[in-house]
N, C-alpha and C positions, 0 to 999 in steps of 0.2 A: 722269707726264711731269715732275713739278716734281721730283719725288726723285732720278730719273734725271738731270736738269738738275743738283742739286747735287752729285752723286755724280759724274758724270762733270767736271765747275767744280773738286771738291775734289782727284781722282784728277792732274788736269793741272796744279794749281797746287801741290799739297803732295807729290804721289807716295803711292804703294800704302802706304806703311811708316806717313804717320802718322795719327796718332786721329782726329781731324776725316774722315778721307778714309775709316779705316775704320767709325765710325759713320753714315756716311753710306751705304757699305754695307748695313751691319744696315740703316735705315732704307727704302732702296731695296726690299732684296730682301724687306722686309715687307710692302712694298706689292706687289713682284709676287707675293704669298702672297695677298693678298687678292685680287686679279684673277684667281687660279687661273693663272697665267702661272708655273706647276711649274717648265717645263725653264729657263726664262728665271734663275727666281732661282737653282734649283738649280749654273747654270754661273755666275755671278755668287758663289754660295759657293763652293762648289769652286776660285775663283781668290784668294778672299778669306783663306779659313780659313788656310789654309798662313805667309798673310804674320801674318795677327792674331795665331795662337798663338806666331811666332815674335817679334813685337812686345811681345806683350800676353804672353804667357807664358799655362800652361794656367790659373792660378786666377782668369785678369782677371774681370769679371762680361760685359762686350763679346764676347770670346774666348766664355763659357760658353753667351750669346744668341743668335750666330751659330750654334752645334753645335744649338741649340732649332731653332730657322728653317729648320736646312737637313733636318732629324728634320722637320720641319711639308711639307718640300717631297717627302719623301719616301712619308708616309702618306697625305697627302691628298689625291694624285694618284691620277686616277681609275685608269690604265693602271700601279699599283703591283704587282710583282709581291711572292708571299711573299719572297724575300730582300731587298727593300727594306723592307719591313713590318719585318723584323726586326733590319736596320739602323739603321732608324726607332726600334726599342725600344732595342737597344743602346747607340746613342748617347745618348738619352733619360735612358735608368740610368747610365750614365759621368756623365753633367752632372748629374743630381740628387744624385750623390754625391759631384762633389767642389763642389756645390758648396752642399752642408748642410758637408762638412769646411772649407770657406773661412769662410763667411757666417754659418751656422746652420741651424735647422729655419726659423724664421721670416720668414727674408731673403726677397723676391719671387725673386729666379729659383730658389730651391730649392724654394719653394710651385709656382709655376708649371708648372716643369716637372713635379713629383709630379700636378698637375691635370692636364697633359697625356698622362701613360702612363696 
């Protein structure tokens, strides 16, 4: 409720385009991750990704978290078919690799996501 509160507070006072608004995204749809509220966050990225990457560009870490989240909403929905599963991995290996070429081997979202495939 409360992340939704500030995500939808950020969306109406800053607009989709800036950071505040899109971390509040990531933030949200972590939590509908955690409720198992799959289709929820999954349309939530799906609206999101498009502005972030265009904002944030492909190497931001935000940009790279969001592609994690929405890979987390795709496998660990119970009703995942094999082409989402594999989606889920693809996207997974895209963001772990660029983002050991950004960050490093040791930066958390290239650990992370390497944990997560």
């Amino acid at each position: 409720q409360m992340d939704r509160d500030i995500y939808s507070g950020r969306l109406r006072l800053n607009g989709e385009e800036n950071g505040h608004t899109l971390l509040a995204a990531n933030n949200y749809s972590t939590s509908l991750i955690g409720l198992k509220r799959f289709e929820e966050a999954k349309s939530l990225l799906r609206r999101t990704m498009p502005v972030a990457r265009r904002v944030l560009g492909d190497s931001h870490d935000l940009w790279l978290k969001l592609r994690r989240a929405y890979a987390q909403t795709l496998y660990h929905d119970a009703s995942a078919t094999l082409a989402d599963v594999r989606e889920a991995v693809t996207t997974l290996e895209e963001t772990k690799r660029t983002a050991r070429r950004v960050f490093g081997d040791a930066h958390p979202t290239a650990e992370i996501t390497e944990l997560m495939l």
